[in-house]
Each structure stands twice: as C-alpha cells, then as structure tokens.
C-alpha positions as CSV (number, residue, x, y, z in Angstrom):
1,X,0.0,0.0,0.0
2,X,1.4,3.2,-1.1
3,X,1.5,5.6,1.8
4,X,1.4,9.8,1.4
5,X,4.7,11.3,1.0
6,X,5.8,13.9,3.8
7,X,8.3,16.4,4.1
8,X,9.6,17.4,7.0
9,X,11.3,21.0,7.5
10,X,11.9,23.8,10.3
11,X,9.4,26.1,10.2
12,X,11.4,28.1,12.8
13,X,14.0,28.5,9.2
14,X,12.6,31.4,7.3
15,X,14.6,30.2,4.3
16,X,13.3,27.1,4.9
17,X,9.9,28.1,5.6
18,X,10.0,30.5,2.2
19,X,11.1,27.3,0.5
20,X,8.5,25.0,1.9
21,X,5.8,28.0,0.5
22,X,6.7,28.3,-2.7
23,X,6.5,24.4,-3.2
24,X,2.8,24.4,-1.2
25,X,1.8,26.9,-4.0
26,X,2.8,25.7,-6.9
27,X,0.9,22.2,-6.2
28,X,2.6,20.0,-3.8
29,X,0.2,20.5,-0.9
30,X,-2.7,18.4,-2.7
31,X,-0.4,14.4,-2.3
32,X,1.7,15.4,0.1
33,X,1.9,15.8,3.6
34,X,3.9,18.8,5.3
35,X,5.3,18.5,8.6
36,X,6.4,21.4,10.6
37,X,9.1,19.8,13.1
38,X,9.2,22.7,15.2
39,X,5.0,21.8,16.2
40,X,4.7,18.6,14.7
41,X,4.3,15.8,17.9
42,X,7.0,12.8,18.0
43,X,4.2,10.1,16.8
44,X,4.3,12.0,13.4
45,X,8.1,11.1,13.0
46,X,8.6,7.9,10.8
47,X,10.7,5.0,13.2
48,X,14.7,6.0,13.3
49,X,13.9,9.8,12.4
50,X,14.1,12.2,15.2
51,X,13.6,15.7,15.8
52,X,17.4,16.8,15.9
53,X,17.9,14.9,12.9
54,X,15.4,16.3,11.3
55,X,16.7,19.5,12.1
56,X,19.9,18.9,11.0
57,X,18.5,18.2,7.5
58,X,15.7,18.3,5.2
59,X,13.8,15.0,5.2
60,X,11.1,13.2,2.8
61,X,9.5,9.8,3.2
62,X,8.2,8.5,-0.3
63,X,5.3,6.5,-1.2
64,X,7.1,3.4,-0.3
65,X,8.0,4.1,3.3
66,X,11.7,4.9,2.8
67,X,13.4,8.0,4.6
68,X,15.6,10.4,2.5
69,X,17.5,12.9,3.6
70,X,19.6,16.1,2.0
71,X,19.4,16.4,-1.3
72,X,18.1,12.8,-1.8
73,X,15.1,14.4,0.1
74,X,15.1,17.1,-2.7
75,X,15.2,14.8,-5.9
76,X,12.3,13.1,-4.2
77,X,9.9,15.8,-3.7
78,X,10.6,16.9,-7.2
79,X,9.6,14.0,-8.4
80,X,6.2,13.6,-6.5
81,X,5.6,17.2,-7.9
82,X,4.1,17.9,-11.5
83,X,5.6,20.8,-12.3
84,X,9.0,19.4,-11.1
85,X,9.0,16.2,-12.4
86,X,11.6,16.6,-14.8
87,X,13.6,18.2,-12.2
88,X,13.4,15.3,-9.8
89,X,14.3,13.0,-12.5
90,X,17.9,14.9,-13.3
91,X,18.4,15.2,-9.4
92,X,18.5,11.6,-9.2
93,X,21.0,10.9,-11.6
94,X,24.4,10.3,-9.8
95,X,26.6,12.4,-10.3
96,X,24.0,15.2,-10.4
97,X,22.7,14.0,-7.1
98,X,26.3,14.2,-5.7
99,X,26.8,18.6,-7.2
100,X,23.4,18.8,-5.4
101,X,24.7,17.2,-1.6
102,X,27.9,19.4,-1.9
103,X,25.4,22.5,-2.7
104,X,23.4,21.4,0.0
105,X,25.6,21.4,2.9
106,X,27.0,24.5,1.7
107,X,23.9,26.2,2.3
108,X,23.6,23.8,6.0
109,X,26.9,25.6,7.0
110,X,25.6,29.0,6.2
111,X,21.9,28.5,7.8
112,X,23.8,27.3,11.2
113,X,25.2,30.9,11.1
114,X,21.3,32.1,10.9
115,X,21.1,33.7,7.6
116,X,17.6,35.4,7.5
C-alpha cells in the first residue's frame, strides 16, 4: 500500500519556511503531507527519524515508506511534484545527485550561522 509522502522542514527557518511556501503553492500540498518539526508531535516522525535529525536536515518519506535525507530528500519531492517532475528525474541521476549534496551542505553551513 502506497503511503502519502511527507516532508519534514523547520518552520522556525525562514529560508526554509520560504522554500516550503513556494512548493505548497505551486501544487505540492494536494499528495503530500507537510510536517512542521518545530510543532509537529514525536508520533508524526517515521521510526529512526528524530527531531534533531530532522533538524539537522531536510527530510522526505516517499510512497514506499523509505526516509531520505539532503538532497536525496530534494530529488524526491521533485519527483512527486508535477511541475518538477523533470527536475526530480535529473536530481536523481548520480553524479547530479552528488553537485546537489555538496550545494546542500553548503547552504547547511551558512543557515547554522542564521542567515535570515
């Protein structure tokens, strides 16, 4: 049985938060579920995810069940999104996937130092 996908992000992040908005907009909020793991309670965490790890990084369960995390997380949503299919697709690709982590924990190093 496929399950709903879910993202879960720090709405206390403004980028984040920004981020989260602009995907809720342009059709992701319809087959997906968005958790906010600043209010969200501990039984909405999927087994082996917990709150500092989700706040350490962005997180995405798919339709199977399976936890993904960084830019993985990403690739994943983009896929389960219409209008950012294509892009998920790319993401996914190796070496692609691998630009993506290094961009990604670039911008992990700069959000730690509270960018607004």
């Amino acid at each position: 049985n496929p399950i709903m996908p879910k993202v879960f992000y720090d709405g206390t992040c403004p980028v984040c938060s920004r981020e989260i908005g602009f995907y809720q907009r342009r059709g992701g909020d319809t087959n997906i579920e968005w958790v906010d793991i600043d209010t969200a309670p501990a039984a909405d965490f999927p087994v082996g995810l917990t709150r500092e790890d989700a706040l350490a990084r962005f997180h995405f369960v798919d339709r199977t069940g399976r936890l993904h995390d960084g830019a993985a997380a990403f690739a994943q949503l983009w896929s389960e999104m219409p209008r950012f299919r294509w892009l998920g697709r790319i993401a996914q690709f190796g070496p692609i996937l691998f630009a993506l982590e290094r961009v990604y924990l670039v911008f992990l190093r700069l959000r730690t130092q509270r960018l607004p």
